[in-house]
N, C-alpha and C positions, 0 to 999 in steps of 0.2 A: 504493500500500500504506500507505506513510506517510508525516509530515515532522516532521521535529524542527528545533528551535537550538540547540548545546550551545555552554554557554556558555565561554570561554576557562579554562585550568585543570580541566574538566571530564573525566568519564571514561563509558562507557558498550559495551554489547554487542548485537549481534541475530545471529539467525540469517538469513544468506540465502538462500533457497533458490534452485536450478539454474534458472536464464532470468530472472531478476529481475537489476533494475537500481540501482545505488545511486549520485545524482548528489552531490556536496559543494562548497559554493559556500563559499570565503572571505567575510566577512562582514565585518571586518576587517582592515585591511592588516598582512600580518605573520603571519599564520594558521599555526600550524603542528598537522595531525593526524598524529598516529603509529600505524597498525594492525597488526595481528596479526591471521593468518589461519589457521583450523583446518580440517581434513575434518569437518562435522558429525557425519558416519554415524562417523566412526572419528577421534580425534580425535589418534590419536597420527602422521596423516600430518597436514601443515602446509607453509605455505609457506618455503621455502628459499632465503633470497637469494643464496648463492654458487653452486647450480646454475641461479638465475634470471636472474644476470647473465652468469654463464659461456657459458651455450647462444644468451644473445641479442647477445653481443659490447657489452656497453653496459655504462655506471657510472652511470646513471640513466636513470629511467621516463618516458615518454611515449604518446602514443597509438600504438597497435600491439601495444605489448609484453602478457604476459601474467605472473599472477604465479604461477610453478610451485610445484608440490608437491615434497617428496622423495620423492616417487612418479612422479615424471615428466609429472603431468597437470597440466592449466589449474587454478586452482581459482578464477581472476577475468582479467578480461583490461581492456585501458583502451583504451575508446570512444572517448572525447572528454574535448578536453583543452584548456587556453586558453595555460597557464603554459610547456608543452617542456620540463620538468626536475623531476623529483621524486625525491627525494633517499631511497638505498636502505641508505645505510652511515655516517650518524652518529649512530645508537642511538638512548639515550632518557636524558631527563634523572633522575639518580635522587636521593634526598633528601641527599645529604651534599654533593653540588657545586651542589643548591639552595638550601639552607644556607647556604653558603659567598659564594653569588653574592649571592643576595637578602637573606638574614636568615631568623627565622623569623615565620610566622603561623601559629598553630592553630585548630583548631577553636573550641577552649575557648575561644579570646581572641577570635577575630576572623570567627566562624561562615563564611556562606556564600563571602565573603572571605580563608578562608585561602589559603596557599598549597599547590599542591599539586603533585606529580612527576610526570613523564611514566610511573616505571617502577611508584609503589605504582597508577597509576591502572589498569595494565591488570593487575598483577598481584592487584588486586579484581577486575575484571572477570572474569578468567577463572577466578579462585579460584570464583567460580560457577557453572562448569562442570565443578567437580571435578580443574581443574589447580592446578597454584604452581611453585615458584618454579624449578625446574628446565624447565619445559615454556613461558618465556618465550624467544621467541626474535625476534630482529632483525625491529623495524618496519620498515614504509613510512611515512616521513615526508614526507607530501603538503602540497604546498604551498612549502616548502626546497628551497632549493639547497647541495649543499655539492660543490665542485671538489677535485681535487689540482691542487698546484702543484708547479714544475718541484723541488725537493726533499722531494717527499713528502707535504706535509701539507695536510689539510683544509683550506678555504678554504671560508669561510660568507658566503653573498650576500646581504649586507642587502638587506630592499625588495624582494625579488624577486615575493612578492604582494601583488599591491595588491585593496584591497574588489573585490569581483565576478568572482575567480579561481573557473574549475570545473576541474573535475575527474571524469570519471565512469568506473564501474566496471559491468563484467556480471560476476554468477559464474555459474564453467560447472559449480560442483558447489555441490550444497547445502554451505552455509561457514558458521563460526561467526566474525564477526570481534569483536576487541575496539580500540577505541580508544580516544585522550589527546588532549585539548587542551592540555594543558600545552606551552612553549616548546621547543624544539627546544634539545638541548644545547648546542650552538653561538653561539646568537643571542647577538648580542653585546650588545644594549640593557642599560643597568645596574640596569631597571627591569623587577619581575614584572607585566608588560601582556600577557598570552597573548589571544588573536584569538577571536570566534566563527567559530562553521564551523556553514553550515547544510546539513539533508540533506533529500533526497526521496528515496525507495525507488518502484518500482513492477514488475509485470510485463511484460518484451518477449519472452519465450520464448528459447532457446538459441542459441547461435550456428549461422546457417545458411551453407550450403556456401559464398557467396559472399562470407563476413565479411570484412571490412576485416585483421583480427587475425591469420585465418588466413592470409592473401596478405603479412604484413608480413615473415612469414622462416620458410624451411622449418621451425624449432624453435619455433615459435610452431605452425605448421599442425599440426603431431607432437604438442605436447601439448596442445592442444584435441582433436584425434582420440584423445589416450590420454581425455581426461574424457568423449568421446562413447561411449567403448567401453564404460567402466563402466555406464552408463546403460542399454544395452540389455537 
């Protein structure tokens, strides 16, 4: 269908329609993209990470898992994977803790070089589609890792991709995604060096009866059967 580079710091949207594939190859070590996933036809269903994680007993993504709607249906599921861990619950970086860490660059001063937020990038993005700021909800930050430790708290794995990490996606319903190149809140580097991340899109058609996805756990096979229902 297609292929893009986006460059680190960068932000952008497509729609993907049901049986199409979207592969994302770290390009840089260190990569981190953060998406946001809509129902295209209807856009106020979306994916849900706390029913997503709930139903698959897991605190991060890998191949098998699927990313649910608050409808209970697939709305992408993860084919193929290199990394084992993609990180579902530490947010996006927004401009005042970017501020804070980096310093600032603007447009005005420092054009295509500025620096820029994980949270203004999608909330352009999707500002395109006739959402804002209430209708952004918890990325997938592919590529990161972030752990808990034995008292609680976040724990961010430097390094954990290196150049030539994939990652790939099917959606099972036409989706509207928006994503950020911008650094993953966490990363600790004391330097604004956000990663490319390159993509290919294409079509393989829907998931069929004997998917990998469907077989990973009854609530994966349930709510890809909930995005096949809608379909007929």
């Amino acid at each position: 269908m297609w292929s893009e580079v986006v460059p680190g710091g960068g932000h952008w949207s497509y729609v993907m329609p049901r049986g199409s594939r979207l592969r994302m190859v770290a390009l840089d070590a260190g990569a981190n993209l953060s998406m946001v996933l809509y129902h295209a036809r209807e856009k106020l269903e979306r994916y849900n990470m706390p029913d997503s994680l709930k139903a698959q007993h897991t605190a991060h993504y890998t191949r098998g898992h699927v990313l649910m709607s608050d409808m209970g249906r697939a709305l992408a599921s993860i084919t193929e994977d290199t990394l084992g861990w993609h990180d579902p619950m530490g947010g996006l970086l927004d401009a005042e803790r970017l501020h804070t860490k980096y310093g600032g660059r603007s447009f005005h001063t420092h054009r295509n070089a500025m620096y820029r937020s994980g949270k203004d990038g999608l909330l352009i993005e999707i500002g395109k589609y006739g959402l804002n700021r209430r209708d952004l909800i918890a990325p997938v930050n592919f590529f990161s890792k972030v752990s808990v430790d034995a008292e609680g708290r976040f724990q961010f794995a430097p390094g954990h991709a290196a150049a030539g990490a994939m990652v790939e996606l099917r959606f099972d319903m036409d989706t509207l995604i928006a994503f950020s190149t911008a650094p993953h809140p966490l990363d600790p580097r004391p330097d604004y060096a956000p990663g490319k991340v390159g993509l290919a899109a294409w079509k393989s058609g829907p998931a069929p009866k004997d998917d990998f996805n469907r077989a990973f756990r009854p609530e994966c096979a349930r709510a890809l059967h909930n995005a096949d229902m809608y379909y007929l």
